[in-house]
C-alpha positions as CSV (number, residue, x, y, z in Angstrom):
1,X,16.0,8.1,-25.3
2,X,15.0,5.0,-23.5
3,X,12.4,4.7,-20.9
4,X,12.9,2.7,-18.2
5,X,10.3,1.1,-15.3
6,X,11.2,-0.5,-12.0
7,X,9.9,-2.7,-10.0
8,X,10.7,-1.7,-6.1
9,X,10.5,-3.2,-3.0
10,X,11.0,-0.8,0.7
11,X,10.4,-0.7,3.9
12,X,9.6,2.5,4.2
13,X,10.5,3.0,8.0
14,X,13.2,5.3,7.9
15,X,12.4,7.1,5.4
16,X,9.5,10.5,5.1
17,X,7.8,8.9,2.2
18,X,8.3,8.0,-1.5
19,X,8.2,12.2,-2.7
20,X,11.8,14.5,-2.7
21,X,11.3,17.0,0.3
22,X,13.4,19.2,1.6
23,X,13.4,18.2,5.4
24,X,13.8,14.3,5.1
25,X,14.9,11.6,3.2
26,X,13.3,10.0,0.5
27,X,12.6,6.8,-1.6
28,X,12.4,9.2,-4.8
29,X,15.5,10.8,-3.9
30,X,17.4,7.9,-2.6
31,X,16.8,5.8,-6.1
32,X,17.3,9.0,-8.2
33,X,20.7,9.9,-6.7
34,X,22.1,6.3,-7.2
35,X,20.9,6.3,-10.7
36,X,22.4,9.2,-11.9
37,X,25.4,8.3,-10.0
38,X,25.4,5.3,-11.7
39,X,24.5,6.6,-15.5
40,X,26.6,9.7,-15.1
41,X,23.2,11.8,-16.4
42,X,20.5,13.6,-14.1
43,X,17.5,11.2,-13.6
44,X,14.0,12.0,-12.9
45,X,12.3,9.3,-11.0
46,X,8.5,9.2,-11.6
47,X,6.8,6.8,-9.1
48,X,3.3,5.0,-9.2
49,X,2.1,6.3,-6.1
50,X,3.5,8.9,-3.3
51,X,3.4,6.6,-0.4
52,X,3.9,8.5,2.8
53,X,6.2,8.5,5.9
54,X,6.6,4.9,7.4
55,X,5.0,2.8,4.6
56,X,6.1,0.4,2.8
57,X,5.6,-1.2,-0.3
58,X,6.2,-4.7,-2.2
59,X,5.2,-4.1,-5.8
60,X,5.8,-0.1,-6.6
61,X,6.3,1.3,-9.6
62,X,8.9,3.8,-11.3
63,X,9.9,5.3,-14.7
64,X,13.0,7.2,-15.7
65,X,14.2,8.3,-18.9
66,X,17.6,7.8,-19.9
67,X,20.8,8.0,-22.6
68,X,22.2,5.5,-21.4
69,X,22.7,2.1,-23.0
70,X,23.4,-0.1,-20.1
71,X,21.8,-3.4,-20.0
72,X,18.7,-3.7,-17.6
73,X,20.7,-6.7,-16.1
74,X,23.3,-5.3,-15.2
75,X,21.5,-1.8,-13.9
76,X,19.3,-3.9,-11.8
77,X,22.8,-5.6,-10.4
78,X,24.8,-2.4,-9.4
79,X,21.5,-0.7,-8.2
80,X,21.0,-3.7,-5.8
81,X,24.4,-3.0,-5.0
82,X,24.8,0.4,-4.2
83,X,21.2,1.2,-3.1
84,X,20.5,1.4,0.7
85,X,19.7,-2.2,2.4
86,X,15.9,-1.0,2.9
87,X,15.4,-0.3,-0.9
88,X,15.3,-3.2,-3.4
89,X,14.9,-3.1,-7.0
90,X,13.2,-6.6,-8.2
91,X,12.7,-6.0,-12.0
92,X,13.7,-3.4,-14.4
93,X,11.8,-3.5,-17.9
94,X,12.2,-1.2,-21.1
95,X,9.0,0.4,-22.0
96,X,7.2,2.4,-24.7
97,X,8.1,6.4,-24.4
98,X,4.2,6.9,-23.5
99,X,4.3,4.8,-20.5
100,X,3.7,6.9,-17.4
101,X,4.1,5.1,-13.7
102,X,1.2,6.5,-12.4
103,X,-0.6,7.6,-15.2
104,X,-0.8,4.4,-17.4
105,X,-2.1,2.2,-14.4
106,X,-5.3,0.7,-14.1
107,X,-5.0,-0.4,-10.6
108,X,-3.2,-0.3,-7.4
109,X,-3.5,-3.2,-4.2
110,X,-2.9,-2.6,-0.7
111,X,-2.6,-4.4,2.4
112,X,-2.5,-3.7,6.0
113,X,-1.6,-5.8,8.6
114,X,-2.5,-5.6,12.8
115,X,-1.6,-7.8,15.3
116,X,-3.3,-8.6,18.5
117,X,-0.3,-9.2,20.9
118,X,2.7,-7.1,21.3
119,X,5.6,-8.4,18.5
120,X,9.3,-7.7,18.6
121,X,10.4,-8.8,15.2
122,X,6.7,-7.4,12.9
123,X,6.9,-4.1,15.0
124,X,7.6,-1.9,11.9
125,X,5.4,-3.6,9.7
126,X,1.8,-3.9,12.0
127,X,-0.1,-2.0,13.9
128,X,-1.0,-3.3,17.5
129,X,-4.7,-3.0,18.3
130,X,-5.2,-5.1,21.4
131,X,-9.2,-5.5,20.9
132,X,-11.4,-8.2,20.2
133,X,-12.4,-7.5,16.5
134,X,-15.2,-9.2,14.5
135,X,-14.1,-9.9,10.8
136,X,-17.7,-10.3,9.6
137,X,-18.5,-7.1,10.9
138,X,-15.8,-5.5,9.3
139,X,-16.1,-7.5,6.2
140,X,-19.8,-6.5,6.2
141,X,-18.9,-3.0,6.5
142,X,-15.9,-3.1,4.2
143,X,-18.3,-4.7,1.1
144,X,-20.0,-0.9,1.5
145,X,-16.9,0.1,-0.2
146,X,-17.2,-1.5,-3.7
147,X,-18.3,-0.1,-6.6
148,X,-17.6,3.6,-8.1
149,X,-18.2,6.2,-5.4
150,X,-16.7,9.7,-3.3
151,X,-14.0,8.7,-1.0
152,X,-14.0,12.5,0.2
153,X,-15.0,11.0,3.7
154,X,-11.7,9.0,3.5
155,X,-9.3,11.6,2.2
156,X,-6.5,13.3,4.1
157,X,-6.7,16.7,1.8
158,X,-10.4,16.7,0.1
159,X,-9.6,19.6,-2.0
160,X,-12.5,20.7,-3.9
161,X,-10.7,21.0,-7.4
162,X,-10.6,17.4,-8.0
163,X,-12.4,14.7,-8.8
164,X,-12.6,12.7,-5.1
165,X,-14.5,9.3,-7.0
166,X,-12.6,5.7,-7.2
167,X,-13.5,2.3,-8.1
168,X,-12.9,-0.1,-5.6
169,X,-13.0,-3.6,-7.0
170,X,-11.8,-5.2,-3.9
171,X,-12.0,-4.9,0.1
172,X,-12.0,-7.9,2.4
173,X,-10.4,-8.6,5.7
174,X,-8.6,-12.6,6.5
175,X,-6.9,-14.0,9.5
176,X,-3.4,-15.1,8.7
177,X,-3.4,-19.0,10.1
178,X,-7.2,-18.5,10.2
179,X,-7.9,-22.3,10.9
180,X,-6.1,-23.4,14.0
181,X,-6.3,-26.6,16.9
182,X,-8.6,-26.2,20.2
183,X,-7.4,-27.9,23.4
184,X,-9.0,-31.3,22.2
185,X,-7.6,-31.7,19.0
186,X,-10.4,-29.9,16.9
187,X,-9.8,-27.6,13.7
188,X,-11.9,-24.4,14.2
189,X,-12.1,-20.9,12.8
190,X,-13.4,-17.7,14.8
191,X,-14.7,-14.5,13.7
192,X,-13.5,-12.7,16.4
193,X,-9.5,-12.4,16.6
194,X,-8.7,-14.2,20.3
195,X,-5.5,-15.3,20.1
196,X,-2.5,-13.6,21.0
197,X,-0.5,-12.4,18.2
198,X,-3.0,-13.5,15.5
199,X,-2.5,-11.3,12.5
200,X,-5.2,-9.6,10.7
201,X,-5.1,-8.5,7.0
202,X,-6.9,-5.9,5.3
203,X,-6.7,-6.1,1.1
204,X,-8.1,-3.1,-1.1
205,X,-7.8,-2.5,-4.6
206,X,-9.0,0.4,-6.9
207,X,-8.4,2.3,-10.0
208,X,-6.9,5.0,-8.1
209,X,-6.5,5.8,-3.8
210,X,-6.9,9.3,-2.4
211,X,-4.2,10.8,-0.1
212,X,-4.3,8.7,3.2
213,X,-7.5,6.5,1.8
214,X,-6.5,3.4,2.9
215,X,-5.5,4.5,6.6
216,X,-8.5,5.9,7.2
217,X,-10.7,3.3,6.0
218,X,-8.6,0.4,8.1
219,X,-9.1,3.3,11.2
220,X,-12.6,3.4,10.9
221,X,-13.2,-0.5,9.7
222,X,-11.7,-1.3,12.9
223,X,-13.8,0.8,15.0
224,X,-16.8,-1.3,13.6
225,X,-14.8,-4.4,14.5
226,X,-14.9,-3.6,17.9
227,X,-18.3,-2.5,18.3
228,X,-17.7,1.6,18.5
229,X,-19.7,1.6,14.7
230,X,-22.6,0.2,13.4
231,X,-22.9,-1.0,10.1
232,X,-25.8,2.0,9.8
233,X,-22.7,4.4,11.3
234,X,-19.8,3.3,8.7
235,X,-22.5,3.8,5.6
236,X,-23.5,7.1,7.0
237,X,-19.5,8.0,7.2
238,X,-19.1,6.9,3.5
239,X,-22.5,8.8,2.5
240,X,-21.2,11.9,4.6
241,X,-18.4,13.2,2.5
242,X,-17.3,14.7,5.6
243,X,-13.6,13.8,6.9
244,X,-14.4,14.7,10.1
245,X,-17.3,12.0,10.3
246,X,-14.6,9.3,9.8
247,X,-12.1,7.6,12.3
248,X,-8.6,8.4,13.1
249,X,-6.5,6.9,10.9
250,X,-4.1,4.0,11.1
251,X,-1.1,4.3,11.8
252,X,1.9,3.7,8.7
253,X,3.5,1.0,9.6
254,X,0.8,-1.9,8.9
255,X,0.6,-0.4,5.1
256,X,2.1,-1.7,1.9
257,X,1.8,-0.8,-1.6
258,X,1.3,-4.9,-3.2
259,X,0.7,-4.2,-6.9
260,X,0.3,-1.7,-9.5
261,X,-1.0,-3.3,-12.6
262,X,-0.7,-2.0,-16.1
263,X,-2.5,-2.8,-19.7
264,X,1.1,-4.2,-20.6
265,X,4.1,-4.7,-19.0
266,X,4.4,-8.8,-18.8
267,X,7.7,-8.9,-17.5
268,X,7.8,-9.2,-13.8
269,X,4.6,-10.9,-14.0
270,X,5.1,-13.6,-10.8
271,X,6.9,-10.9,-9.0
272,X,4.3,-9.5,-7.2
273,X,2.8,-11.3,-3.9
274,X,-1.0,-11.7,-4.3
């Protein structure tokens, strides 16, 4: 029995998320029908993380087991192939019988994307939020996130019977094309996004996310940008453990799964965007 881990790529737009349900379509389901198609065996598809309706991702992570003895080569080729045009499989690697997509990680990266101005082309892949935001407000408030701590305030189902504590190691907001030209010629940067179209990005990483985490912290992060929160407000939200003391969540579209790193698997190192 071989073990086999994928590196996918999806824009998750059409799709009800990464799990198998019953009344939509599925990443899961769409990669596990074309594999056992392919190998002539059923194939269970375990993922790194459940990603939900309308996101996408750049760097997830599956395992399957397998009889078959075709070479990862040519598995990634026919998969590619054969796999709808919004799924992508950018590495395949073989891997120890112990290693568990979701359970052998050590961390996962996320990014979400808004835009200022109304866009044709990025409309499936940002969130519009016509506002002047302040990013050192946000990054203020989004540094009140590091460190080892209950998320329940941030979680989409805060059931009781689990443990609700991650590690966030990262959090930090940019502006794509940050540095741009004034009328006269001058370089200059501004904390508050201005510009129409100018593209804001939100990067979090952590040993683990809770169901709709990063949404609702982007949600609520952006209501400090604009002015709605205080930095007093957004650490009283986090303190709270109370779902209901958080903001509305962002919407799908602006997230992507980046990275899901393991203590080994070296071979699609380069593959993932940092």
């Amino acid at each position: 029995m071989r073990n086999i881990a994928l590196l996918l790529e999806y824009d998750g737009t059409a799709y009800g998320g990464w799990q198998v349900q019953k009344n939509s379509s599925s990443i899961q389901g769409a990669i596990e029908g074309t594999l056992s198609r392919l190998l002539q065996e059923k194939i269970k598809l375990v993922g790194a993380g459940r990603t939900d309706a309308g996101v996408h991702a750049r760097g997830q992570v599956a395992n399957f087991n397998t009889e078959s003895g075709w070479n990862l080569d040519r598995l990634t080729y026919a998969l590619n192939g054969t796999l709808p045009v919004d799924i992508a499989v950018r590495a395949a690697a073989e891997v120890s019988q112990d290693f568990h997509a979701r359970y052998s990680a050590v961390s996962r990266r996320y990014s979400y994307r808004i835009v200022s101005g109304k866009t044709a082309i990025d409309r499936d892949h940002t969130a519009f939020f016509p506002f002047d935001l302040s990013i050192d407000a946000m990054n203020l408030a989004a540094s009140r996130l590091l460190g080892e701590k209950d998320f329940r305030s941030f979680s989409k189902y805060a059931d009781e019977q689990r443990s609700l504590i991650c590690n966030v190691t990262k959090a930090e907001w940019r502006i794509e094309g940050e540095e741009r030209e004034t009328e006269n010629g001058e370089r200059t940067t501004e904390s508050v996004l201005r510009v129409p179209r100018s593209v804001f990005c939100f990067k979090i990483e952590a040993n683990r996310f809770l169901h709709g985490m990063v949404r609702a912290i982007v949600g609520t992060l952006i209501d400090v940008g604009r002015g709605r929160l205080s930095l007093d407000a957004f650490e009283y939200i986090v303190a709270s453990r109370d779902r209901k003391a958080a903001s509305m969540s962002a919407p799908a579209r602006g997230l992507f799964l980046e990275e899901v790193s393991y203590p080994e698997i070296p071979v699609w190192k380069g593959c993932v965007r940092k």
